[in-house]
C-alpha positions as CSV (number, residue, x, y, z in Angstrom):
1,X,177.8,122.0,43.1
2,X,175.2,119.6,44.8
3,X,176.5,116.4,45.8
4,X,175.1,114.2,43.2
5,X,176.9,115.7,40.7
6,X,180.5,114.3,41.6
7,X,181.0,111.0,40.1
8,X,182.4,109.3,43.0
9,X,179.3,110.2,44.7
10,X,177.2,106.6,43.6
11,X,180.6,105.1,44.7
12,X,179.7,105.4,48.8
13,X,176.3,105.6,48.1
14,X,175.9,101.8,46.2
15,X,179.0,100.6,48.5
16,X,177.1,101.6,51.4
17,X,173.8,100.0,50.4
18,X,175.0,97.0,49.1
19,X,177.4,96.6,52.2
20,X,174.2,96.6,54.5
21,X,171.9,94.5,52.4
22,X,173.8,92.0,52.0
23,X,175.4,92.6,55.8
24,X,171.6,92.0,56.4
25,X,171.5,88.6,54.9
26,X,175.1,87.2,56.5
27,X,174.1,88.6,60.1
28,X,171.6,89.1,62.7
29,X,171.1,92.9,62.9
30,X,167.4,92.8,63.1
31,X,166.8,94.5,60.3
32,X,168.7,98.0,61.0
33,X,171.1,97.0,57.8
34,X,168.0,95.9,55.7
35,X,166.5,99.4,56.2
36,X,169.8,101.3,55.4
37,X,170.5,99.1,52.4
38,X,167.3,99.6,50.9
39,X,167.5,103.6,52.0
40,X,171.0,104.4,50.6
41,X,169.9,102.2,47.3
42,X,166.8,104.2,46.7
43,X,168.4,107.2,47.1
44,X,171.0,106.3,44.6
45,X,168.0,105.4,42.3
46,X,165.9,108.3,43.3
47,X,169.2,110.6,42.5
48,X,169.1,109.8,38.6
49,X,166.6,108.1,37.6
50,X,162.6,109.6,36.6
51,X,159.8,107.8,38.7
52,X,159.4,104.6,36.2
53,X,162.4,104.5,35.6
54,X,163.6,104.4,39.1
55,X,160.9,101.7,39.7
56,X,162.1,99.6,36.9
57,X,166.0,99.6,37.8
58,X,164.8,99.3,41.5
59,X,162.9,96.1,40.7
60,X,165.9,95.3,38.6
61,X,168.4,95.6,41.8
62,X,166.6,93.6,44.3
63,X,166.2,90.6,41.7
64,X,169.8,90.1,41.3
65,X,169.7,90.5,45.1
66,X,167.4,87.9,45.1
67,X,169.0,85.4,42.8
68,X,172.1,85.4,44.9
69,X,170.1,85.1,48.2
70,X,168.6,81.9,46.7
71,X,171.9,80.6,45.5
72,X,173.3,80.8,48.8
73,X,170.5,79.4,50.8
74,X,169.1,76.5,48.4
75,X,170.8,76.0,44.9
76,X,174.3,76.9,46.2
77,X,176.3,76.2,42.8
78,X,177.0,80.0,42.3
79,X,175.3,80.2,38.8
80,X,172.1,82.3,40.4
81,X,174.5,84.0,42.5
82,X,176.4,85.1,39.2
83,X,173.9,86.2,37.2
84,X,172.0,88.1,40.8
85,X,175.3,90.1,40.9
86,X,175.7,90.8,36.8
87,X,172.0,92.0,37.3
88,X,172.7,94.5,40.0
89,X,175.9,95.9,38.3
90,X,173.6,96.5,34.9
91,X,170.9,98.2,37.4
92,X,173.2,100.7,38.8
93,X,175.6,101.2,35.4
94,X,172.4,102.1,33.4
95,X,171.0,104.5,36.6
96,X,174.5,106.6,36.1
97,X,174.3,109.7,34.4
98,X,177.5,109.0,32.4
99,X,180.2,106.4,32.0
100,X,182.4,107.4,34.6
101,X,180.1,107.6,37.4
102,X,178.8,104.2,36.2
103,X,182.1,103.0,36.8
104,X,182.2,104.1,40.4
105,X,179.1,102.6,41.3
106,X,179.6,99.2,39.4
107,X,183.0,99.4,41.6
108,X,181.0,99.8,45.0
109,X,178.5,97.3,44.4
110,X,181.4,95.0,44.3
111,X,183.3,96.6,47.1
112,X,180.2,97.0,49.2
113,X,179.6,93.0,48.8
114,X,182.8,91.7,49.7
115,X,183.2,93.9,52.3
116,X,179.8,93.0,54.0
117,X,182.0,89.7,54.7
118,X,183.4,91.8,57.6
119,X,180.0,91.7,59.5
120,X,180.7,87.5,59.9
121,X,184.0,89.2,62.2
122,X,181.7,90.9,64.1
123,X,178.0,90.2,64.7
124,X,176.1,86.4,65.3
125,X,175.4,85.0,62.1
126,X,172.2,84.3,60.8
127,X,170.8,80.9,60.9
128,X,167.9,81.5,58.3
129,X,168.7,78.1,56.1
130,X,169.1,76.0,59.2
131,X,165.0,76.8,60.3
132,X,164.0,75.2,56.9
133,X,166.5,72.3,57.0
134,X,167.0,69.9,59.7
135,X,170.8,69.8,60.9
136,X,170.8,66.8,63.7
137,X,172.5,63.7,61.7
138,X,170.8,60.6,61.6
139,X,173.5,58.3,63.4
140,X,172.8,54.7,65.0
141,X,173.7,56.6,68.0
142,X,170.9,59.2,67.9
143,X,168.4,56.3,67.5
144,X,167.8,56.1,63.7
145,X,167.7,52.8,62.5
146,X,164.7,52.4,60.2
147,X,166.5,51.8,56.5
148,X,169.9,53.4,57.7
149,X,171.4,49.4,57.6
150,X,170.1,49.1,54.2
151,X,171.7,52.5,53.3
152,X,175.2,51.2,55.3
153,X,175.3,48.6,52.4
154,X,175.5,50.8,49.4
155,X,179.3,52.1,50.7
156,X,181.7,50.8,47.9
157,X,179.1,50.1,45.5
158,X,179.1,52.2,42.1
159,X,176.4,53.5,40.3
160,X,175.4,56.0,37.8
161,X,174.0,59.6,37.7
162,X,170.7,60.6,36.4
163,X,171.2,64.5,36.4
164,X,173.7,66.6,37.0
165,X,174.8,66.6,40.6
166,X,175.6,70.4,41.8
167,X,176.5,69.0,44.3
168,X,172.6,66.9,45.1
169,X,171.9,64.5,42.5
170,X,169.9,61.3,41.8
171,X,171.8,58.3,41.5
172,X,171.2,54.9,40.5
173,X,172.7,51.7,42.0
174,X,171.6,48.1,41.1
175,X,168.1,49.1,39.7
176,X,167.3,51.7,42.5
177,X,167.0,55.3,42.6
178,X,168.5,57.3,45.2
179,X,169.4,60.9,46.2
180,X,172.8,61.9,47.1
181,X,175.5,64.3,47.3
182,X,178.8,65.1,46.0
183,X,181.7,66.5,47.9
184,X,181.3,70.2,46.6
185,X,182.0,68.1,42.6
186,X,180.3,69.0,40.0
187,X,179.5,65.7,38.5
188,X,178.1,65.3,34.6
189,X,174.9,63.5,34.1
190,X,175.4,59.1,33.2
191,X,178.7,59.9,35.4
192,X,179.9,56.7,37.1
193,X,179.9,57.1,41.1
194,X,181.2,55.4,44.4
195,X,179.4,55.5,47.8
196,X,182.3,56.8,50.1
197,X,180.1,57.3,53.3
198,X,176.7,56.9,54.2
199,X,175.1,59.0,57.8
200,X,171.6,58.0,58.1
201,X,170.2,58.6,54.6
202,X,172.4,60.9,53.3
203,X,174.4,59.1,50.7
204,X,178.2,60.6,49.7
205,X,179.1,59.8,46.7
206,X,182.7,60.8,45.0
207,X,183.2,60.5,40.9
208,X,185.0,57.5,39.7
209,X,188.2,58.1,37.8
């Protein structure tokens, strides 16, 4: 019997891949678990699937991979991240010979994600987001003055929000426009908001009840 042919075979082999790939993305490994992620999930492609096919679900994988990379790095409200994962499970399902081998590699996807987790334990964590965004806060203290007073004002005023805020948001307060955050809230659009705290110009805003 060759190996492919046991159904707890795509089990290891998409627990495996996903474990690096996404290992890849939570750590600094210099790209050793990139290149065994994307090896272990081609083979399990490769195993099943005919060349377009193989392409196609391929493609299909590294979207959802995608989607939840960008949730986690910019959008970070877990809806891209959702539909990234329900993406990759479909990918690998549909690559499965038959139902029950589907099952097993659905099952280490999931497995194989969670468990990448693990890496945090061990290896440095990668600072990718904090290259494109700036992290130093914009305090009196560090020497940033220019419109921070007239920012200090707005704590304790209310206002209203012109989008949804998941958790960045426009807000409006007295006639002005500004962009804020929520703590971690999902807040409705034409919600009513307080100013709780204010660092530099990054405004925290909390829902009113």
């Amino acid at each position: 019997m060759e190996i492919f042919d046991l159904v707890w075979i795509g089990f290891i082999i998409t627990g495996l891949g996903t474990l690096f790939l996404i290992g890849e993305v939570l750590v600094n490994a210099r790209g050793i678990f990139g290149i065994l992620g994307i090896g272990f999930i081609t083979v399990y492609f490769a195993a099943y699937l005919e060349s377009s096919s193989f392409i196609i679900m391929l493609i299909l994988y590294f979207v959802g991979l995608l989607l939840i990379i960008v949730d986690g790095k910019i959008v970070n409200d877990g809806t891209l991240a959702t539909i990234g994962l329900v993406i990759m499970l479909i990918a690998v399902a549909l690559a499965a010979p038959n139902l029950t081998a589907g099952l097993y590699s659905v099952l280490g996807v999931l497995i194989g994600g969670a468990g990448s987790f693990l890496f945090l334990k061990v290896f440095k964590k990668r600072q990718m987001w904090t290259k494109l965004a700036l992290n130093d806060q914009l305090t009196k203290e560090a020497g940033y003055n220019s419109m921070n007073m007239d920012y200090e004002l707005l704590i304790g005023k209310t206002g209203i929000t012109l989008n949804d805020m998941r958790p960045v948001g426009t807000i409006r307060i007295e006639n002005k426009d500004y962009s804020a955050v929520s703590e971690g809230q999902w807040i409705e659009r034409e919600s009513e908001v307080r100013v709780v705290q204010v660092d530099g110009t990054k405004i925290l805003v909390e829902k009113v009840q």
